[in-house]
N, C-alpha and C positions, 0 to 999 in steps of 0.2 A: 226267491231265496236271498238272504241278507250276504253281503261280502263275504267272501269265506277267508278262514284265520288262515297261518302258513301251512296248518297241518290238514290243512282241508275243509275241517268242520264250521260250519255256520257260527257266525256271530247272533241270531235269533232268530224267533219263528217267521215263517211265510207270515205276510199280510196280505188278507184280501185287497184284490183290486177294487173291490166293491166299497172300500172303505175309507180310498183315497186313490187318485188321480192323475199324485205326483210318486214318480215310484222312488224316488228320495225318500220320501217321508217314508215309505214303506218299510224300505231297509232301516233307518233311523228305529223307528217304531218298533221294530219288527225286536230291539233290544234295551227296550226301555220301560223299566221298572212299573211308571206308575202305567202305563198303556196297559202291559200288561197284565198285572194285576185287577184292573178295574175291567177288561175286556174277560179275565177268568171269572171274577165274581157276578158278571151279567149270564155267561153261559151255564150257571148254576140257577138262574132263576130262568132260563127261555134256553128257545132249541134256534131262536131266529134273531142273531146276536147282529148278523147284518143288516135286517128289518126296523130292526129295534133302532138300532142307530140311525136310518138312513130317514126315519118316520118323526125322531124328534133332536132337539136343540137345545143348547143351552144359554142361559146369557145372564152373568155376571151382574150386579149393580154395586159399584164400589163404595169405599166410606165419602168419594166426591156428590155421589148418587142421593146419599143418604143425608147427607151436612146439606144438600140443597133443595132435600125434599122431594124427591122427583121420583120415588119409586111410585104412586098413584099414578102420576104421566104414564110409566112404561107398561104397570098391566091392563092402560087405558087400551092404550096403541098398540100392544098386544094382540089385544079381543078385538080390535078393528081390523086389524090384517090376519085373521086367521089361524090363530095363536091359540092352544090353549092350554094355561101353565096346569102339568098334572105333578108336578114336584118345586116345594120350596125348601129352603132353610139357610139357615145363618152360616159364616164361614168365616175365618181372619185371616188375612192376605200379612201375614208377617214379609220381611225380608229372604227369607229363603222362598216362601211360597213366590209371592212374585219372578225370584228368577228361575224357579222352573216355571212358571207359568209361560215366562216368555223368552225358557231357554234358546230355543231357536230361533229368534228376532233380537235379542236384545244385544246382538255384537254391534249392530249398528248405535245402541245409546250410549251416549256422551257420560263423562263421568257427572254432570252438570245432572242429567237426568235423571240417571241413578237416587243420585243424592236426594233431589225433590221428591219422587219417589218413595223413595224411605220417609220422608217427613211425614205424608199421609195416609199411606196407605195399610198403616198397622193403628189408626186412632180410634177405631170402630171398626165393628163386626161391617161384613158385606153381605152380600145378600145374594143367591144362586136359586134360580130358575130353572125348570126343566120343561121346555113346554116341546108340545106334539102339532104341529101341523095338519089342521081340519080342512081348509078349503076346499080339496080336493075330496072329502069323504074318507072318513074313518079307515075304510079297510082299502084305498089307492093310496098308490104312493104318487108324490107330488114330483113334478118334470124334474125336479135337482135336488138334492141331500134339503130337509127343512133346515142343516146347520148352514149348508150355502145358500140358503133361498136368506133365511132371518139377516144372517152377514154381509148379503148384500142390502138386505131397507135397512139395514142399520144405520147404514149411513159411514164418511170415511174419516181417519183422523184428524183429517185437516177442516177445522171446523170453517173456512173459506169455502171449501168444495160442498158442503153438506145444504140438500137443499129440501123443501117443504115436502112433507111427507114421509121421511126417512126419522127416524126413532132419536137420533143425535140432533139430528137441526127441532126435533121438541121438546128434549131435555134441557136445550141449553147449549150454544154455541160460545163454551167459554175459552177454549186452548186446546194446543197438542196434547199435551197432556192430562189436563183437566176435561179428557171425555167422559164420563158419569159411567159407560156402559163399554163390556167387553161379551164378545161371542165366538164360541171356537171356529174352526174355517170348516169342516171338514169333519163325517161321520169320526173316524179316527180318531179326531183331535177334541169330538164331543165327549170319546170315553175316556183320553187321554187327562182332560182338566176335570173331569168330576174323579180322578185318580188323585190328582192333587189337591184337592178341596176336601174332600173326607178321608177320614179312616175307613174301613172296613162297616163295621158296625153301622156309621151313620149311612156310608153309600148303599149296605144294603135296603137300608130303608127308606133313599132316594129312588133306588130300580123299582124298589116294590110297590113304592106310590105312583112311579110312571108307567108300569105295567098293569095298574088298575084303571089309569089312564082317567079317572074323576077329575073332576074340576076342582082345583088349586087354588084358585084367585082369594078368595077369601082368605085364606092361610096365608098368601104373599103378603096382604094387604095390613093382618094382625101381624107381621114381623116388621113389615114396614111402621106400624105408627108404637111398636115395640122400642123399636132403635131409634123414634123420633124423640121418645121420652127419655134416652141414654143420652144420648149428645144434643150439641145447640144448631138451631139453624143458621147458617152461615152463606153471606152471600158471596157467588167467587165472581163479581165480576172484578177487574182490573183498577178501575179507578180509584173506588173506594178503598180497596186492599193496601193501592200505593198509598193512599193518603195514611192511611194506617200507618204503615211502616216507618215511614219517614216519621212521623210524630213517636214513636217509639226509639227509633233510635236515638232522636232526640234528645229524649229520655232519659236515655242509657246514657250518654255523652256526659250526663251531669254527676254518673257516678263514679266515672272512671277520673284517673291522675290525669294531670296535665301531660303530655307526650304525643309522641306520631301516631299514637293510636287513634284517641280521641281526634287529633287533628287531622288524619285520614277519614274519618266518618264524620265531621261536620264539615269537610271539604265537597265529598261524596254526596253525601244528605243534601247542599245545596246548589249543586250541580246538577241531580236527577229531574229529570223534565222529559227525558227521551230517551229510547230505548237503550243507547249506550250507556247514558248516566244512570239509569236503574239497575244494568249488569253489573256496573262498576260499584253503586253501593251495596246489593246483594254479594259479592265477592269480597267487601270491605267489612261487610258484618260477620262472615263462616270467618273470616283472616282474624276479626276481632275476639271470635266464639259467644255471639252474643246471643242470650236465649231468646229468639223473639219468636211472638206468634206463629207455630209452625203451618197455617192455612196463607196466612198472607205473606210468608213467602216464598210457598208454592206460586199462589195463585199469580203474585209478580214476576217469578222466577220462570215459572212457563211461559209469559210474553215474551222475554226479555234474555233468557241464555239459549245455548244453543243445545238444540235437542237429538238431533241425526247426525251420526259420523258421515261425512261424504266420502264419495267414491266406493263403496262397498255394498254388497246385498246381500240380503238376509239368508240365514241358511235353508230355511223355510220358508217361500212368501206365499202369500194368498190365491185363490182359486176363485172363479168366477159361476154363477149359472152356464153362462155361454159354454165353461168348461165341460161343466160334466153331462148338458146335456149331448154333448160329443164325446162320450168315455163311452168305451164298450161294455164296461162291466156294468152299467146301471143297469141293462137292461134286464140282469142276472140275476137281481135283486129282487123278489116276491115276497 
C-alpha cells in the first residue's frame, strides 16, 4: 500500500512486487498518472499485465541516435543478443516529455544540462522500440525482467566505463550526455515511459503489435532511413564541433557593436584550448544570446560543463540483474 493521507486513505494503488524491486518506486508509482494509465490500457488487451512486462523492454533512440545514424547499429545488436523488436514507432521528446521521462533522476542535473538538453532533444522525432527477449525461448521467462537484462548490455552513462560488447560502446562513445540510447530500468518503468511517449490511441497500438509479438525490425529500420531523410547527418565528435563553434562566433563578433560584449567573446574564443576555456566561451555565448548551431553546442557543452549535482542521489536509482534474481517476487511471475 502507497503512504497513507492524514485521513487514512491511500495515496494510490498497491504495485506489484513483481513489477519492481524497489518498494519506493512502488509507492511513487503506485500514484502516478502515466503508470497508470498505461498499465490500465495493457490489462484491457491481456489478463497477464505482469508477464507481459516482465517478457519485454523498451529502448528509446534519441534525435542524438538519429543525427548520427546509428539506428541500423542498434537493431543490428539487437538480433545479436536476443532481442527481438515486435513494436516500433516515432515519438518527440519535447521539454516536458523529457522531464517526466527522467522525473525521478533529474534532481541530480545541473542547470547547465537542462539547458543542453533542450537544445536537442526536441530537433527530431525519436524513435521507441519494444522488443521481447527470446534467448531463453518464447514461452520462459528469462533469469531477470528483459527491461533489466537489456539495461544492463546497454552499457552505462559514463561513456569511459562502457566497454566492447555493450550497445553504447557501438553506438558511439561520444559524452554524458550525448548517449544516443535510453532504456527503462525496470518491468514498471517499462509501462511507465511508453505512458509518456504515446497517447492512448498510438499506445494501443504499441501493445497490440507487441502482443502479436511478429517481428518489427523491418518497420524499425523503414523509420530509421524515414528520419534519415528529415534531418542531416551530423557528426558529434568534439573536435570537430569545437572547431565549429569557435569559427562561428567568430562570425558573430563581426556583427555586433564595439563594447564588452564583443570583447568578452573574442577574449573567450582565443582563450579556448581546454576544457575551462571551452566552458568559459559556451557561457560567454547563452550571456551573449548568440544563435549558434544548436548540435555543436551541445556536443562541446557535454565535454566541457558540468553535468551532476554533487552530493545528492537520485530519487530513483537503478537496479541490477544480480538484483532481481534475488527478489522473491520473480519467482511469482508465470
Amino acid at each position: 500500500m502507497t503512504d497513507d493521507t492524514t485521513d487514512g486513505r491511500p495515496f494510490g494503488d498497491d504495485i506489484s512486487p513483481a513489477l519492481s524491486c524497489d518498494p519506493r518506486k512502488r509507492v511513487l508509482f503506485g500514484s502516478d498518472t502515466y503508470f497508470l494509465e498505461s498499465v490500465e490500457q495493457l490489462a484491457t488487451l491481456t489478463a497477464d499485465v505482469d508477464g507481459f512486462l516482465h517478457r519485454h523492454a523498451a529502448l528509446l533512440l534519441k534525435p542524438d541516435a538519429v543525427v548520427s545514424r546509428q539506428l541500423p547499429t542498434t537493431v543490428d545488436w539487437l538480433a545479436r543478443e536476443g532481442f527481438r523488436i515486435v513494436a516500433a514507432e516515432r515519438t518527440r521528446l519535447t521539454p516536458n516529455t523529457v522531464r517526466a521521462l527522467w522525473y525521478f533522476q533529474w534532481n541530480l542535473a545541473t542547470p547547465e544540462r537542462r539547458r543542453l538538453a533542450d537544445l536537442f532533444t526536441d530537433t527530431c522525432d525519436a524513435v521507441v522500440l519494444v522488443v521481447r527477449q527470446d534467448a531463453d525461448g518464447a514461452a520462459a521467462l528469462p533469469s531477470a525482467p528483459a527491461s533489466v537484462v537489456l539495461t544492463e548490455r546497454k552499457g552505462p552513462t559514463d561513456p569511459l566505463a562502457r566497454v566492447p560488447g555493450q550497445l553504447r560502446y557501438a553506438t558511439g562513445r561520444y559524452s554524458y550526455l550525448l548517449n544516443l540510447v535510453h532504456t527503462p530500468d525496470e518491468p514498471a518503468d517499462v509501462a511507465r515511459e511508453l505512458g509518456i511517449y504515446f497517447g492512448a490511441a498510438l499506445r494501443q497500438r504499441v501493445y497490440a503489435s507487441a502482443l502479436a509479438g511478429e517481428d518489427q525490425s523491418a518497420r524499425a529500420r523503414e523509420l530509421g532511413e524515414r528520419l534519415h531523410g528529415e534531418v542531416p547527418e551530423r557528426d558529434l565528435s568534439f573536435e570537430p564541433a569545437a572547431e565549429r563553434l569557435k569559427r562561428a562566433v567568430a562570425e558573430a563578433e563581426e556583427s555586433l557593436a564595439p563594447g564588452a560584449v564583443r570583447d568578452e567573446l573574442r577574449a573567450t574564443r582565443l582563450a579556448a584550448g581546454e576544457q575551462e576555456g571551452y566552458r568559459r566561451l559556451i557561457e560567454a555565448v547563452w550571456r551573449a544570446g548568440l544563435p549558434l548551431d544548436a548540435w555543436d553546442t551541445v556536443i562541446v557543452g557535454s565535454h566541457v560543463l558540468p553535468m551532476k549535482r554533487k552530493g545528492l542521489a537520485p530519487v530513483l536509482g537503478g537496479v541490477s540483474v544480480s538484483d532481481w534474481q534475488h527478489h522473491p517476487a520473480r519467482s511469482a511471475v508465470r
